[in-house]
N, CA, C and O atoms as a Maestro MAE file, in Angstrom:
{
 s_m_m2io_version
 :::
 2.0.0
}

f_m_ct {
 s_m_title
 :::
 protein
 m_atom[92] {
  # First column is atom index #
  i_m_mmod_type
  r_m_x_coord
  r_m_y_coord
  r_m_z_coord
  i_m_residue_number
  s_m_chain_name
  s_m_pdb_residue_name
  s_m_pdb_atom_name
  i_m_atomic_number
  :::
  1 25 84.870 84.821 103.970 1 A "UNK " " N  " 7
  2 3 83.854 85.876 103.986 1 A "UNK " " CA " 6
  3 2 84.040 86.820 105.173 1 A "UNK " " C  " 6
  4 15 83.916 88.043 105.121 1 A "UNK " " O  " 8
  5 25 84.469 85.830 106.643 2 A "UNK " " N  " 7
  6 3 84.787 87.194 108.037 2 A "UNK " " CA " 6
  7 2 85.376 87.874 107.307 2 A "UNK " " C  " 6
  8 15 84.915 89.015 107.284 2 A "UNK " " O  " 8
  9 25 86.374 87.687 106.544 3 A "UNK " " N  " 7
  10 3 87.641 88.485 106.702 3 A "UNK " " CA " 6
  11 2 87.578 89.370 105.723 3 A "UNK " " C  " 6
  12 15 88.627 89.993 105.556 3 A "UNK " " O  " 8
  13 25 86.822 89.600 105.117 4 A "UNK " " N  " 7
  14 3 86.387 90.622 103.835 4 A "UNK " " CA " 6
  15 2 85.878 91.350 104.704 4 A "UNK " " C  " 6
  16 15 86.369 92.435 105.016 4 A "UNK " " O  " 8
  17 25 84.473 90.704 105.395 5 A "UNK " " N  " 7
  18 3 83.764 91.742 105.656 5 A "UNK " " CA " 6
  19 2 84.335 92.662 106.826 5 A "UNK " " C  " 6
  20 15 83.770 93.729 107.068 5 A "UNK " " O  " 8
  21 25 85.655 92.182 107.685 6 A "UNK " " N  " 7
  22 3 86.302 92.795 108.608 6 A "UNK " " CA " 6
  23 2 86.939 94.089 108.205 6 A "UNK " " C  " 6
  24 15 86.822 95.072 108.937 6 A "UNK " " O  " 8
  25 25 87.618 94.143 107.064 7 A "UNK " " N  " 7
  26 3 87.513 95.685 106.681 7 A "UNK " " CA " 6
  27 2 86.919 95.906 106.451 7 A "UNK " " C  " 6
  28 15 87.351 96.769 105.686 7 A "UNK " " O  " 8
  29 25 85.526 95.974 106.322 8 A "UNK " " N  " 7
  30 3 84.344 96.632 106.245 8 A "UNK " " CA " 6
  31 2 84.434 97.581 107.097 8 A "UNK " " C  " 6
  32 15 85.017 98.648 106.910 8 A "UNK " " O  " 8
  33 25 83.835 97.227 108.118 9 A "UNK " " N  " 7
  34 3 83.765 97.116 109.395 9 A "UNK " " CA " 6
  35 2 84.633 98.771 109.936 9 A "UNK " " C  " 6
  36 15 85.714 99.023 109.403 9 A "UNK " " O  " 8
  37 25 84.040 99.788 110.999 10 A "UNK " " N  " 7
  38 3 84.771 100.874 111.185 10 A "UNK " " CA " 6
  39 2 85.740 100.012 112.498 10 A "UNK " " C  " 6
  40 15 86.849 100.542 112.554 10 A "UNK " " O  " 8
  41 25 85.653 99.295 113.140 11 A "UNK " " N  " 7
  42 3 87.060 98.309 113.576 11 A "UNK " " CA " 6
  43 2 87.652 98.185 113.019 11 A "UNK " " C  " 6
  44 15 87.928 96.991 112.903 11 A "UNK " " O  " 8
  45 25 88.571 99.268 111.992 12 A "UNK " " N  " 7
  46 3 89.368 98.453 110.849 12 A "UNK " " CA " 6
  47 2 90.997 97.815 111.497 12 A "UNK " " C  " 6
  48 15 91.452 96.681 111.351 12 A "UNK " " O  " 8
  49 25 91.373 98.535 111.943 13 A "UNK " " N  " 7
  50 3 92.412 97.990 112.733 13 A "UNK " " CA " 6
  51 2 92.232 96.633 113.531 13 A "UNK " " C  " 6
  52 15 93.001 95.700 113.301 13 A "UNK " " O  " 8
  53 25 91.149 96.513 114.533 14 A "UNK " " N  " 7
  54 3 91.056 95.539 114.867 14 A "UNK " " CA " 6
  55 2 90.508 94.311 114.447 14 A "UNK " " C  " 6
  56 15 90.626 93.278 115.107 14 A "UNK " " O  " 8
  57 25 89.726 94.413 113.035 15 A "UNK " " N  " 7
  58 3 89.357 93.402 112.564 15 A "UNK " " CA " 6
  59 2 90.545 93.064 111.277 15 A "UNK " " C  " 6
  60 15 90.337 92.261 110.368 15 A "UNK " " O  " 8
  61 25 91.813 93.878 111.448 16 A "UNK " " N  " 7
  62 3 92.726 93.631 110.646 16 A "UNK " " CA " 6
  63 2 93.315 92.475 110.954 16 A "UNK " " C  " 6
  64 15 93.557 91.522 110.214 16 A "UNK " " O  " 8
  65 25 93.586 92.649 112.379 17 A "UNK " " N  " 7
  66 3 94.747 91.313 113.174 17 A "UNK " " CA " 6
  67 2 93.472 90.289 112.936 17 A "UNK " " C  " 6
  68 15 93.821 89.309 112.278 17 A "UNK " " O  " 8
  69 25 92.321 90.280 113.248 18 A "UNK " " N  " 7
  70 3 91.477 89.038 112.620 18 A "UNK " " CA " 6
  71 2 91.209 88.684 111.528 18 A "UNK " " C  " 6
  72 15 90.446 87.719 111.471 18 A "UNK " " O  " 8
  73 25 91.597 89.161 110.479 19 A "UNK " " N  " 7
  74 3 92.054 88.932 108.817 19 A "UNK " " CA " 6
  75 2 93.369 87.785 109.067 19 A "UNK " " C  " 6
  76 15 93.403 86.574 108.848 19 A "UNK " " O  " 8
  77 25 94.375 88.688 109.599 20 A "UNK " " N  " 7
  78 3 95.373 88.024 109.624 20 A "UNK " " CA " 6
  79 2 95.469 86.467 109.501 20 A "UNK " " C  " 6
  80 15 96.097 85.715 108.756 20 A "UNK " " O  " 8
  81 25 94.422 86.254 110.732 21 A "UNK " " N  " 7
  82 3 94.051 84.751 111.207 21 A "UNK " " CA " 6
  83 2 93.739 84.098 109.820 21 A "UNK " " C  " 6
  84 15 94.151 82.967 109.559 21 A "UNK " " O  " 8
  85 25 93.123 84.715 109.081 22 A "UNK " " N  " 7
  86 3 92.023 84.138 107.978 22 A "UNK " " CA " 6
  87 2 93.351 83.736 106.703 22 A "UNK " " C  " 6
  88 15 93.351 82.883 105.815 22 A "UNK " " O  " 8
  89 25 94.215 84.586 107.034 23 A "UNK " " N  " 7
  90 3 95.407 84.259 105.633 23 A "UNK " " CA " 6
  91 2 95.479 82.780 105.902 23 A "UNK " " C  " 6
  92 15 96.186 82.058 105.199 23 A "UNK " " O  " 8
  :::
 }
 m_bond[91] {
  # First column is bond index #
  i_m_from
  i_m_to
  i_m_order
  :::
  1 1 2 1
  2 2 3 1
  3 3 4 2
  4 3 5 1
  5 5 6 1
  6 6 7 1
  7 7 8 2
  8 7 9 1
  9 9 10 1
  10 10 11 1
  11 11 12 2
  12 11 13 1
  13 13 14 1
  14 14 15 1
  15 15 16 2
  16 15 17 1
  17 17 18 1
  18 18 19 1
  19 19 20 2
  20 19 21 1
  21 21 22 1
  22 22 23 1
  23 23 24 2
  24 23 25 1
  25 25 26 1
  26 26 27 1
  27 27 28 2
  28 27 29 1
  29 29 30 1
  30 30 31 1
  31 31 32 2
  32 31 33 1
  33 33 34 1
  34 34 35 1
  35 35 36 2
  36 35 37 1
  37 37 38 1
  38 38 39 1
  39 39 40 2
  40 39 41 1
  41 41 42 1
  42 42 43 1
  43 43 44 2
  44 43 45 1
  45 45 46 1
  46 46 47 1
  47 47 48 2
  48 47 49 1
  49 49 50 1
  50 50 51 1
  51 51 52 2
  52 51 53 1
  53 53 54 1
  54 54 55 1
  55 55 56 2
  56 55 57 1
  57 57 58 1
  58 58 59 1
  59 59 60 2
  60 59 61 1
  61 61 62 1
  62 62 63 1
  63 63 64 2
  64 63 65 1
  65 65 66 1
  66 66 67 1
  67 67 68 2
  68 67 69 1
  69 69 70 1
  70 70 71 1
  71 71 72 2
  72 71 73 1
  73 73 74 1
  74 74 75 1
  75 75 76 2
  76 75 77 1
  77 77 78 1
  78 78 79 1
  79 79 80 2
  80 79 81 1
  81 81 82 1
  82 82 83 1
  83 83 84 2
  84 83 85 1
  85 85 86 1
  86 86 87 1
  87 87 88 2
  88 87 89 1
  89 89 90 1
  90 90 91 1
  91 91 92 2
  :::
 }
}
C-alpha cells in the first residue's frame, strides 16, 4: 500500500527510490 501511495505523493522522485524498497 506505501508504495502505491508513494507515487501519489508530489515527492515523486523521492518516494520512487522508496517503492524500490517495496519490489
Amino acid at each position: 500500500m506505501v508504495c502505491i501511495l508513494g507515487n501519489v505523493t508530489q515527492n515523486f522522485f523521492l518516494n520512487f527510490k522508496e517503492n524500490l524498497k517495496c519490489i
